[in-house]
C-alpha positions as CSV (number, residue, x, y, z in Angstrom):
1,X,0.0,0.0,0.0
2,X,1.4,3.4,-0.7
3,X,0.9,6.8,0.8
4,X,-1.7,8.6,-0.7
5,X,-4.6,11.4,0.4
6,X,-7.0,8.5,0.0
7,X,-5.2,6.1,1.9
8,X,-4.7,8.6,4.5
9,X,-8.1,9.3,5.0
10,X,-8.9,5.8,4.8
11,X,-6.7,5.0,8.2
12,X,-7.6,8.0,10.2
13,X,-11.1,7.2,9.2
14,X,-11.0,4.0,10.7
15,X,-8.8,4.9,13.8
16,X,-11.8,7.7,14.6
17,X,-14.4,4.4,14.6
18,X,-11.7,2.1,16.7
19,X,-11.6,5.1,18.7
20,X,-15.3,5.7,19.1
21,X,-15.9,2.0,19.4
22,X,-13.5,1.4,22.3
23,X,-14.9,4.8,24.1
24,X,-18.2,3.4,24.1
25,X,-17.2,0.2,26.0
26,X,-16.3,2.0,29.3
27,X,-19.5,2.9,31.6
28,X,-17.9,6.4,32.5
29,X,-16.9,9.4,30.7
30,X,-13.3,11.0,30.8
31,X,-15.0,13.7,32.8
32,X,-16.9,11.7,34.8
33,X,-13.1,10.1,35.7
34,X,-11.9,13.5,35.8
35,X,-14.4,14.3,38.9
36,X,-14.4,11.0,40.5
37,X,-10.3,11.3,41.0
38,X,-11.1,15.4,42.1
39,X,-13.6,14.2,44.9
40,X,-11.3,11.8,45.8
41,X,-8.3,14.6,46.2
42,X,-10.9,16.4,47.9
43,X,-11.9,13.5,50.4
44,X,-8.7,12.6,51.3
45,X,-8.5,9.2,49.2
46,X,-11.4,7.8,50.0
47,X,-10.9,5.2,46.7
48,X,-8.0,3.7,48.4
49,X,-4.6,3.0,46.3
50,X,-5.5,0.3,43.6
51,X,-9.2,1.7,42.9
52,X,-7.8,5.5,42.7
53,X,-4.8,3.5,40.2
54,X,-7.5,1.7,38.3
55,X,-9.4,5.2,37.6
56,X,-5.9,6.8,36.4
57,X,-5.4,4.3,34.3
58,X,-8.7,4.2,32.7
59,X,-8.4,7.9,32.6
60,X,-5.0,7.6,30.7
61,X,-6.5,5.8,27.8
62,X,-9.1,7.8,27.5
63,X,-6.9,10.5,26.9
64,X,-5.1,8.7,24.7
65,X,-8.1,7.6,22.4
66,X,-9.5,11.5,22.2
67,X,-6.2,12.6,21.4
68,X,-6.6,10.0,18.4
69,X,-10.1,11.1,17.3
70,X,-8.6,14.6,17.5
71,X,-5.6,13.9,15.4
72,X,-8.7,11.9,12.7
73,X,-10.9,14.9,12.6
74,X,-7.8,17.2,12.3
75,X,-6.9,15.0,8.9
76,X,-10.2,15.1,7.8
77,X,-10.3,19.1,7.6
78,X,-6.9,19.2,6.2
79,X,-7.4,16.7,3.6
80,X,-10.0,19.3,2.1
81,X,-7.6,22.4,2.0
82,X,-4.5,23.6,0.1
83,X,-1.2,22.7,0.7
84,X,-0.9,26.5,1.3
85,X,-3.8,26.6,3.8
86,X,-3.5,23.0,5.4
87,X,0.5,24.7,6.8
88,X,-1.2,27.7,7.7
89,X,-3.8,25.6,9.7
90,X,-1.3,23.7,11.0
91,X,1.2,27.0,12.1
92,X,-1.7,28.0,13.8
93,X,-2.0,24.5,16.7
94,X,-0.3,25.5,19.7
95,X,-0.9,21.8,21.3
96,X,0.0,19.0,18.6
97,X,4.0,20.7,18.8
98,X,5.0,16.5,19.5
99,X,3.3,15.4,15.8
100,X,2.8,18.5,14.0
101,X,5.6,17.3,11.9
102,X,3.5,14.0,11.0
103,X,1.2,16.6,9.8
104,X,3.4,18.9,8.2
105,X,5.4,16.6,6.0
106,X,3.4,13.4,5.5
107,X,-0.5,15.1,4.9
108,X,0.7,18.0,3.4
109,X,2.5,16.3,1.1
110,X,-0.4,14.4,-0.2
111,X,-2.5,18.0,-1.0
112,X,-2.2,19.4,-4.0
């Protein structure tokens, strides 16, 4: 398989539906994690050690698997610019500084 716009698309199209897929198997929310670990600063530690663990790992891949469907949706609008406006769009993130590179020289490359 070779790198193309199409193929691209393709991938981060299907990582956004892993994504969404292994979301919806979890019974709470990243903010729902997000509180339940802020009440439990708040109450001292009342989850104990390996519940309070458990929640921060959950948490973890949740974060992980939105940063994903963000980095999917981000493709999908660039796929649809200019060259000249996808590196403009891209100049303009202040929090993907650890891939923008990904972005810059792989997707960019691919627009015509």
């Amino acid at each position: 398989m070779k790198i193309s716009k199409e193929n691209e698309t393709a991938v981060w199209n299907l990582i956004d539906r892993v994504c969404d897929n292994a979301l919806e198997q979890y019974k709470t929310t990243l903010d729902q994690d997000e509180e339940i670990l802020k009440i439990d600063d708040e109450d001292g530690g009342q989850l104990g050690f390996n519940k309070r663990n458990c929640v921060l790992y959950r948490k973890g891949e949740k974060v992980i698997l939105h940063f994903l469907k963000d980095c999917a949706q981000r493709v999908a609008k660039l796929v649809k610019m200019s060259q000249k406006d996808a590196k403009r769009e891209i100049n303009q993130w202040s929090d993907m500084d650890h891939c923008d590179t990904y972005f810059k020289n792989i997707i960019c490359s691919l627009l015509i």
